[in-house]
C-alpha positions as CSV (number, residue, x, y, z in Angstrom):
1,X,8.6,21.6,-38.7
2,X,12.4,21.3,-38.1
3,X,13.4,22.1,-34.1
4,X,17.1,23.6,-33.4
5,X,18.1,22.1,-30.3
6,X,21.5,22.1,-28.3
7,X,22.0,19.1,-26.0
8,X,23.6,19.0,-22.6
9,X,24.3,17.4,-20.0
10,X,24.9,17.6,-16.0
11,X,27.3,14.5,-14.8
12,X,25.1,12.3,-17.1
13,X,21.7,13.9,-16.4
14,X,21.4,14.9,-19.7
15,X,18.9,17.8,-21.2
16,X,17.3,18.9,-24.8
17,X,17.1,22.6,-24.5
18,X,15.4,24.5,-27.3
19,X,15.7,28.4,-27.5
20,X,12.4,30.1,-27.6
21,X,13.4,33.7,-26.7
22,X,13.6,35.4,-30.1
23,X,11.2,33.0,-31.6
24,X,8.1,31.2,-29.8
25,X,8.2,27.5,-29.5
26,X,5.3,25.6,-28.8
27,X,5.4,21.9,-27.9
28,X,2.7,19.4,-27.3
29,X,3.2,16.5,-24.7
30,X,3.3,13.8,-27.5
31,X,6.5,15.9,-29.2
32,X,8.1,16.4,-25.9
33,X,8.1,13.0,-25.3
34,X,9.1,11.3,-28.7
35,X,12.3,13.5,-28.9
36,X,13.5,12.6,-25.3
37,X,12.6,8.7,-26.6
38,X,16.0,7.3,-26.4
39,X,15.3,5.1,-29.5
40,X,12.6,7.0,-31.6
41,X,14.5,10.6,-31.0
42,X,17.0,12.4,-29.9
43,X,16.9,10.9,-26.4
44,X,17.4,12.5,-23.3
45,X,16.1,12.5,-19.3
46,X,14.1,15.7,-20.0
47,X,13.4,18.9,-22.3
48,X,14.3,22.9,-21.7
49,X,12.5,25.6,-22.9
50,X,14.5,28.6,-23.0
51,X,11.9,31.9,-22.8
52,X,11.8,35.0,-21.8
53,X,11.8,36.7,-19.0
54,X,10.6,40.5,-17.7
55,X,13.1,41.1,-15.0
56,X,15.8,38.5,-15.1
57,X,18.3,37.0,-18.2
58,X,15.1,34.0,-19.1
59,X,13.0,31.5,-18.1
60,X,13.2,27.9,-18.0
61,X,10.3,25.7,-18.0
62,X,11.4,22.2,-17.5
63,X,8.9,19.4,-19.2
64,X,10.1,15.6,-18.1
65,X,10.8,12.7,-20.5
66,X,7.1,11.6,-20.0
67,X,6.1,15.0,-21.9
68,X,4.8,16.4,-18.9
69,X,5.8,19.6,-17.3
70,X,8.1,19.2,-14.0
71,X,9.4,20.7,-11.1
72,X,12.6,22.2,-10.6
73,X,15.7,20.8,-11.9
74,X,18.7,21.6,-10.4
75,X,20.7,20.0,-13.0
76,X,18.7,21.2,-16.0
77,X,19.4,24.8,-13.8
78,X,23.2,24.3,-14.3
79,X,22.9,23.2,-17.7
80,X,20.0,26.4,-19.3
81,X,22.8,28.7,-17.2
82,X,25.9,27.3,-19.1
83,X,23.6,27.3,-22.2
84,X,23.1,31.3,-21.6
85,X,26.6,32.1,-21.4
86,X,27.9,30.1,-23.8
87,X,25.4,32.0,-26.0
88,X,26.0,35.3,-24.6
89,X,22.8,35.8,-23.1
90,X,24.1,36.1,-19.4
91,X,27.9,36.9,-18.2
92,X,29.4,35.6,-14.8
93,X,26.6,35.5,-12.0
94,X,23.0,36.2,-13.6
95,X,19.6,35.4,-12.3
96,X,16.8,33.5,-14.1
97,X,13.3,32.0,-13.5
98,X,11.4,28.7,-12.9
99,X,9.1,27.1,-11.4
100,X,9.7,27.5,-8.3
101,X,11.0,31.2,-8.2
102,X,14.2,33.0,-9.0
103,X,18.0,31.1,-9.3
104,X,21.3,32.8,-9.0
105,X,23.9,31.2,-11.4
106,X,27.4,31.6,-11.5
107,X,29.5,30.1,-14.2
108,X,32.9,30.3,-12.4
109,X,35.2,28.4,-14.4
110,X,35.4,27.3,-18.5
111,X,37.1,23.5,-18.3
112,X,36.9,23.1,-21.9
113,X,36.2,26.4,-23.9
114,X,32.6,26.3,-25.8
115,X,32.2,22.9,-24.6
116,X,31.9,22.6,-20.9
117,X,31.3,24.8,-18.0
118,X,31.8,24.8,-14.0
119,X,28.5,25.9,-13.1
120,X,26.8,27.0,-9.3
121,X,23.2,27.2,-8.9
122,X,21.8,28.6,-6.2
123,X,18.6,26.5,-4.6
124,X,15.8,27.8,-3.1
125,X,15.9,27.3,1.0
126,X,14.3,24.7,2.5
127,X,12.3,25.5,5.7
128,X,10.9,21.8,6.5
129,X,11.9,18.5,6.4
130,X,10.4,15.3,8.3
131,X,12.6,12.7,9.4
132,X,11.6,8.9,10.2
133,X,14.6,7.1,11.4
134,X,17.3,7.5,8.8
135,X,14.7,8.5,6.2
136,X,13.9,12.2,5.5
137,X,11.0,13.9,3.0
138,X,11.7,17.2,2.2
139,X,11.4,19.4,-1.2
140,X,14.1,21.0,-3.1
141,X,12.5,22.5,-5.8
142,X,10.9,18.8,-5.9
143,X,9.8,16.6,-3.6
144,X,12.6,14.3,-2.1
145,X,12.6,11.1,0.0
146,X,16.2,10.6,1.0
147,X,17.2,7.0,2.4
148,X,20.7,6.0,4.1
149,X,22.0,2.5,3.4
150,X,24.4,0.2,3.2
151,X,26.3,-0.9,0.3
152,X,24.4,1.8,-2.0
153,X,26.6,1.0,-5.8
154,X,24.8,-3.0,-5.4
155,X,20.8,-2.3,-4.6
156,X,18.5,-2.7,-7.5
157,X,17.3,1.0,-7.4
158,X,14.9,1.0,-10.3
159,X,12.9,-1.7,-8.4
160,X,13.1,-0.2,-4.8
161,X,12.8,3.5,-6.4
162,X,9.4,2.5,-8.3
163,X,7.8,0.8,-5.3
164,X,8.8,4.1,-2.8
165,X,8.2,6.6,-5.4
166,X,4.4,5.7,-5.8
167,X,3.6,4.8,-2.0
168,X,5.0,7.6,-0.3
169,X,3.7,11.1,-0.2
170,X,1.0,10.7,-2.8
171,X,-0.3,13.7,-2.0
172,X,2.5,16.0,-4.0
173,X,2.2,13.4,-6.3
174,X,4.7,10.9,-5.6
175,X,8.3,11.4,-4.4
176,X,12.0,11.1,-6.2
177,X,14.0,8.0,-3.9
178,X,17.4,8.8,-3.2
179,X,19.7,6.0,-1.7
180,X,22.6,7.4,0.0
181,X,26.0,5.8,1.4
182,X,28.4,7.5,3.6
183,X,32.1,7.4,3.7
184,X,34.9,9.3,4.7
185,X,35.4,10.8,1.1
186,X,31.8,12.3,1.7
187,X,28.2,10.9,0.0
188,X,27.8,8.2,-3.0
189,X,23.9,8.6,-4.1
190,X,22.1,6.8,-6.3
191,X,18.2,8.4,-7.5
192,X,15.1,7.2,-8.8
193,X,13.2,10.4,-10.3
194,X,9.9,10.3,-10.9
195,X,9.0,11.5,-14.3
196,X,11.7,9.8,-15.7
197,X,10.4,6.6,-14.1
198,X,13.9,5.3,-14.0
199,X,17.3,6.3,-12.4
200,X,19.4,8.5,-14.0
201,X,22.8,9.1,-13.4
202,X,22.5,11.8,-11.2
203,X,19.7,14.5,-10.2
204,X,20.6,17.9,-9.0
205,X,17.7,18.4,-6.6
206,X,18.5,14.8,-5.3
207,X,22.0,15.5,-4.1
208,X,21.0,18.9,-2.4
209,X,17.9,16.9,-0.9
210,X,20.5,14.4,-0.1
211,X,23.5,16.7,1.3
212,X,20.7,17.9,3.8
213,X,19.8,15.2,4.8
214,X,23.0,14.4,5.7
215,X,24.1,17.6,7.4
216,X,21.1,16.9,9.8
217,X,22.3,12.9,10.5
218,X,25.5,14.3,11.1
219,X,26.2,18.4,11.3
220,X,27.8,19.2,8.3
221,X,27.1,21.6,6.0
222,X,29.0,21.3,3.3
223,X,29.8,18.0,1.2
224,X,31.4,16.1,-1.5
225,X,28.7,13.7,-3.3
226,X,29.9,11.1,-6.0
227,X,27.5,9.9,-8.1
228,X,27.2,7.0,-11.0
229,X,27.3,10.3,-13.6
230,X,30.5,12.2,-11.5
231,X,30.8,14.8,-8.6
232,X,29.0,17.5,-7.2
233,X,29.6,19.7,-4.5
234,X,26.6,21.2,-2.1
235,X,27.5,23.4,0.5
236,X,24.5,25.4,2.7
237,X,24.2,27.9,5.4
238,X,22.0,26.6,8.4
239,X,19.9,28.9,10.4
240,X,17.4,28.6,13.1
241,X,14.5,28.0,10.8
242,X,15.6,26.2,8.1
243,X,18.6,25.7,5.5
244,X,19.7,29.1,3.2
245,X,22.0,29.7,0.6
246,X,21.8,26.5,-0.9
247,X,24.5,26.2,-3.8
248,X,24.7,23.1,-6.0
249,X,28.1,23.0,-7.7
250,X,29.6,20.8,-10.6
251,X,30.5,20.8,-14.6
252,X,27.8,21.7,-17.4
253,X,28.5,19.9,-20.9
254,X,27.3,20.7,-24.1
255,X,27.2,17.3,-25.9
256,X,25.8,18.0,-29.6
257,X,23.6,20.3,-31.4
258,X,21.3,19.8,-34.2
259,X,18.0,20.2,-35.8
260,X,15.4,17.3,-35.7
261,X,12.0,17.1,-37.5
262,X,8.6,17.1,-35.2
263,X,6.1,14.9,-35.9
264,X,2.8,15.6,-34.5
């Protein structure tokens, strides 16, 4: 069986998305996970499926490189929506689904015509968040623990990312680390996400975990974040019982597209 795909990617958090709306799709884990290989296949930090949807333009179900299916990706969000304009599924500001409930998109601006797109995605509020000193757990569409340092661009994150991921919060299953350095420009953060096992060079859901986070260390609510794969912007609305109108804003790529045979 021979597999269209389109590949993107979100400031270097890059996505295999595979159109199953006119014609189903069905993957098993082992497939998944050999194209997202970065040596045995295609090779990318995590798999789209593109289906349908009843009331909104589709749904994305996000499966990790591991093969298994994840939580919500705010980057693989902006990517699917940039995807679905630039395929004329969805115009200018469109809703879709996922896992953890309906997004708002906007594609404001084209930076490179049919190749890369300015994409906002709105996030789903956040109502809790636990603090310990200058470390705060809170969920994003996945489960975040956000940590502020010192000198962020020189820590081994694979190494400290792996031994946080699997000792805190087992109970949802294990956590994405972010590492996070302030400056006057705004945030630099670095991520470990689970699933991936490794860090990537950025995580949508990270940075919004990570720009609240922020925003209660210091009362702001709305901020640049630089990240090893480029900028973002988050911006958020706070209220008495938690943080709304969440928008994570940056570019949308497409990289390649192609057709690549599945093994079972």
């Amino acid at each position: 069986m021979n597999l269209p795909f389109y590949k993107f990617h979100g400031n270097g958090n890059d996505f295999i998305l595979v159109d199953s709306l006119s014609q189903s799709v069905k993957l098993t884990d082992n497939q998944i996970m050999r194209v997202c290989h970065r040596r045995f296949g295609v090779g990318a930090d995590g798999l789209i499926l593109v289906l349908p949807s009843v009331e909104h333009a589709f749904t994305m179900k996000y499966f990790n490189s591991d093969g298994l299916e994840g939580t919500m990706c705010g980057n693989g969000g902006r990517c699917v929506a940039a995807y679905a304009f630039m395929r004329g599924y969805a115009t200018g500001t469109f809703s879709f689904d996922a896992i953890d409930g309906v997004h708002q998109a906007v594609v404001e601006r084209v930076i490179k015509p049919g190749f890369e797109w300015f994409v906002s995605l709105q996030m789903q509020d956040v109502m809790h968040v636990d603090r310990d000193g200058d470390d705060f757990f809170l969920d994003t569409g996945s489960p975040h623990l956000v940590k502020f340092v010192n000198n962020v661009r020189s820590l081994d994150v694979y190494a400290l990312g792996k031994q946080i991921r699997y000792n805190k919060h087992p109970d949802v299953g294990g956590v994405n680390v972010n590492f996070v350095e302030v400056s006057p420009e705004g945030l630099f953060v670095r991520t470990y996400e689970r699933g991936v096992e490794d860090e990537t060079l950025s995580c949508g859901t990270g940075v919004t975990a990570s720009a609240i986070a922020a925003g209660i260390k210091f009362g702001e609510n709305s901020w640049k974040i630089e990240t090893p794969g480029g900028p973002f912007l988050v911006d958020f609305k706070v209220e008495e019982w938690g943080r709304t109108r969440i928008w994570l804003r940056g570019p949308a790529e497409l990289i390649c597209k192609g057709e690549v045979e599945l093994i079972s």
